[in-house]
C-alpha positions, 0 to 999 in steps of 0.5 A, a space after each residue: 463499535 465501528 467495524 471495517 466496511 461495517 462487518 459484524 462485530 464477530 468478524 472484527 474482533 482481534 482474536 477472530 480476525 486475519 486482518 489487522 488494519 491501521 490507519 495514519 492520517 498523516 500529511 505533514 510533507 506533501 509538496 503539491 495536493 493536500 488532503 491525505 490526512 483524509 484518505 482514511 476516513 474516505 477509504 473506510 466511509 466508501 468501504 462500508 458501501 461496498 457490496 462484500 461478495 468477491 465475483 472474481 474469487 466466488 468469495 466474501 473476504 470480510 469472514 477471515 475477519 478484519 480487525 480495525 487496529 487503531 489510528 497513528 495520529 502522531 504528527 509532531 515531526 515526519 520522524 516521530 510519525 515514522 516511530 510511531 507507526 514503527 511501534 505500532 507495526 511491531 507490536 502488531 507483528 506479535 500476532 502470529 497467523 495474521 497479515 498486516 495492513 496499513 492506510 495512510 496518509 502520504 506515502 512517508 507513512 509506510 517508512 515505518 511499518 516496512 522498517 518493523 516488517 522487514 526486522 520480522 521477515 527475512 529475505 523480504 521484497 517490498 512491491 511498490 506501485 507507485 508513479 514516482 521512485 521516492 528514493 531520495 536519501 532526504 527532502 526538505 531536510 528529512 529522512 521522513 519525506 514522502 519522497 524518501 519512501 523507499 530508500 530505506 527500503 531499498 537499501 536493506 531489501 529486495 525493491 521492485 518498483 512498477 509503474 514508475 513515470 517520474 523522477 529527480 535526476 539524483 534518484 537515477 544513481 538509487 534505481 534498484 538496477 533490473 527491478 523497475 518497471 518504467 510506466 512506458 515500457 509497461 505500456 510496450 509490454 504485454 508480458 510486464 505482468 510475468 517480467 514482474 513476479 520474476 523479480 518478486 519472490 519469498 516474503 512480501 510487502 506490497 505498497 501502493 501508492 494510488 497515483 501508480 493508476 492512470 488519473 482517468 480511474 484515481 484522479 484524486 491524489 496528491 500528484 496525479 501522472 499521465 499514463 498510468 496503471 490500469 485497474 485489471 491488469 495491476 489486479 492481475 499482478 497483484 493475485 498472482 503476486 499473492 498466488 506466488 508469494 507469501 504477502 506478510 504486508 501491504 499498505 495503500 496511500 495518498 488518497 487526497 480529500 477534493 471534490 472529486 475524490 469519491 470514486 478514487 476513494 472507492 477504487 482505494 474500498 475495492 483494492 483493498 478488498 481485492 486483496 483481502 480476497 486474494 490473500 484469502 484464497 492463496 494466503 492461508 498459510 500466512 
């Protein structure tokens, strides 16, 4: 039996974890760097060479147990993808006191999983980390594009996009006013962390796309921009969002297969536990 970062099967179990993980290889709209459909085989394979003891939190996150909840592997069409992992989302949701976790695969695979979360929680902000808006309505004639990621999304809830350094001209109308961080003015602003989590409240699903950090640290993703986020200061976000807020979600992806991909593959192994680390200590009542 395989098990997240190889945890003992008593930690893996349905019933005995507080963590369920999905996986979507899917790449099926991806414009320029091909090879997402691989992120998850390379986060796990990187995530079973991690050391599992936290030092920042004095923990080891894998005991409130991680269970692997199976692989989306529909890719008949961006759309039957999106119910897919819609279906999944939902019926994993049914499990009350657990958190729900996801990674793809481009980043059109959170489409569904934020449409099932924000059907089970109300008044729900979905914290995207990410290089681009993906807010096009529709791209290459689907509603399921890698590029529409969060339009939805933005539409029926509270968006708050950080990192933000590239966009088309007609997403301008579509920027979710007062809540996006632009990567520049990230970088101006020693106070963007608290400007942040002011905009950031009650139920949260946090989605990350990897290329939200500067290539210098995650050079293997699907479009790679300068001037992106750096590891500490997002990890401070990120626990004071889980300190702040009740995380119910969160996904991480566009990790792409190349022949440098290991350590952006170990930065995905890290952040991920990371968070299973700060949703430990904070996120008990989840």
């Amino acid at each position: 039996m395989r098990t997240y970062a190889g945890i003992p099967e008593e930690n893996a179990t349905l019933e005995n974890s507080k963590v369920m993980l999905v996986t979507v290889p899917y790449d099926g709209t991806s414009t320029w760097g091909k090879g997402a459909d691989k992120g998850p085989e390379l986060f796990l394979d990187a995530s079973e060479n991690m050391e599992l003891y936290d030092i920042e939190t004095q923990t080891e996150p894998y005991l409130q147990g991680v269970y692997l909840a199976g692989e989306v592997s529909e890719n008949s069409s961006p759309e039957a993808m999106t119910e897919a992992v819609y279906q999944k989302t939902k019926e994993l949701l049914n499990h009350e006191g657990k958190i729900f976790t996801l990674f793809g695969g481009e980043h059109s695979v959170s489409i569904g999983s934020i449409r099932a979360v924000g059907e089970k929680f109300e008044n729900l902000t979905v914290l995207q980390l990410d290089a681009h808006t993906d807010l096009r309505p529709e791209f290459h004639g689907s509603t399921s594009n890698h590029a529409c990621a969060v339009f939805e999304a933005n539409q029926k809830h509270n968006l708050v996009q950080v990192g933000i350094r590239s966009m088309d001209a007609e997403e301008a109308q579509y920027l979710p006013e007062g809540r996006v961080f632009f990567a520049h003015e990230i970088a101006n602003n020693e106070n963007w962390v608290n400007d942040v989590l002011e905009k950031v409240s009650g139920n949260v699903y946090i989605t990350i796309d990897l290329d939200a950090f500067d290539p210098a640290i995650a050079p293997s993703t699907g479009t790679p921009e300068p001037g992106g986020l750096q590891w500490y200061p997002t990890l401070e976000l990120l626990r004071k969002v889980f300190e702040k807020c009740n995380v119910v979600a969160f996904d991480i992806v566009e990790l792409m297969d190349s022949p440098m991909a290991k350590p952006t593959a170990f930065l995905a192994a890290k952040l991920y536990y990371k968070m299973l680390a700060y949703n430990d200590i904070y996120n008990n009542d989840n």
